[in-house]
N, C-alpha and C positions, 0 to 999 in steps of 0.2 A: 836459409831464409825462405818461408812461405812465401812471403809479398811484397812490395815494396812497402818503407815506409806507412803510415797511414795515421791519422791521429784517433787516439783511443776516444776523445771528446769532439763530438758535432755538432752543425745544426745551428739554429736559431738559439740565442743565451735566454729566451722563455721556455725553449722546445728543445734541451739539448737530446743529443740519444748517444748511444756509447756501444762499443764495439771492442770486446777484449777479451782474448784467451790468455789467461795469467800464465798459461807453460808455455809460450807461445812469444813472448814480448821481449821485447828486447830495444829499452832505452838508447837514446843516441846520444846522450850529451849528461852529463853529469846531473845537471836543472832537470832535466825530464826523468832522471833515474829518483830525482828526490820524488818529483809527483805522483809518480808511477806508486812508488813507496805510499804515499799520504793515501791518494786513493786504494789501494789493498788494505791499508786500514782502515778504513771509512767503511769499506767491503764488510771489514769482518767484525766492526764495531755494531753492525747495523743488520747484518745478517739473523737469519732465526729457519732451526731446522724443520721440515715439511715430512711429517713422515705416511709414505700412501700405502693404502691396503690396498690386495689384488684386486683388478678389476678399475683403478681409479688411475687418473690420468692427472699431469698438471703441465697448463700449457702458459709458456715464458716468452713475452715479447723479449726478443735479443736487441733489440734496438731501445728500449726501456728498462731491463733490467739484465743482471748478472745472477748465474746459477752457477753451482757446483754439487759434485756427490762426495758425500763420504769414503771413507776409506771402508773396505770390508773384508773379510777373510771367505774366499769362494770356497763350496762344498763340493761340488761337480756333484753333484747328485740330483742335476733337473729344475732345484730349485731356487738357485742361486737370483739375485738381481739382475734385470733385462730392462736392457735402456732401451727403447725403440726412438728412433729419431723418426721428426717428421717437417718437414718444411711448407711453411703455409705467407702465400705472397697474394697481396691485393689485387694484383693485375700480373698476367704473363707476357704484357705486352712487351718493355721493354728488354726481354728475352727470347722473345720470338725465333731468333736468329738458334738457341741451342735444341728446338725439336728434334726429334728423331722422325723422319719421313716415314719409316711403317708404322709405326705404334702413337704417335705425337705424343710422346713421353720427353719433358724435358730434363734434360741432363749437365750436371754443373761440371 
């Protein structure tokens, strides 16, 4: 178990936002296992592939929508796909507390 609990759907019912790693989940009750199901469909009913050329970027509010990558066969020859992850927060206030005191680099 990553976490405890948590629910995949938040928020205000105008303003919901959603939160889910589909390898990750793991229903707790029979009712939330259908849901879980309904939404991965909806997922991939609604889905449409993004395909980027070197040099381009595409950046995914996680709290508004859901990403995934394709499957691919790696070459090891340099030029395979390269995910760079990068985390971007409106304010660092209410993390304040994970600085690191030489560098004030936060750290999760």
């Amino acid at each position: 178990m990553l976490s405890d609990p948590v629910p995949v759907i938040s928020g205000a019912v105008d303003y919901p936002e959603i939160a889910i790693s589909a390898n990750g989940v793991y229903p707790l009750t029979r009712g939330a296992a259908t849901a879980f199901g309904e939404l991965q469909d909806a997922c991939r009913a609604t889905a449409h592939t993004v395909c980027l050329e070197p040099g381009q970027a595409l950046l995914v509010n996680n709290r508004k929508g859901v990403h995934a990558r394709s499957e691919f066969v790696a070459r090891h020859d340099g030029r395979d796909r390269w995910l760079q992850r990068a985390y971007v927060r409106r304010s660092l206030w209410n993390i304040r507390y994970r600085v690191t005191p030489g560098d004030r680099r936060v750290h999760y």
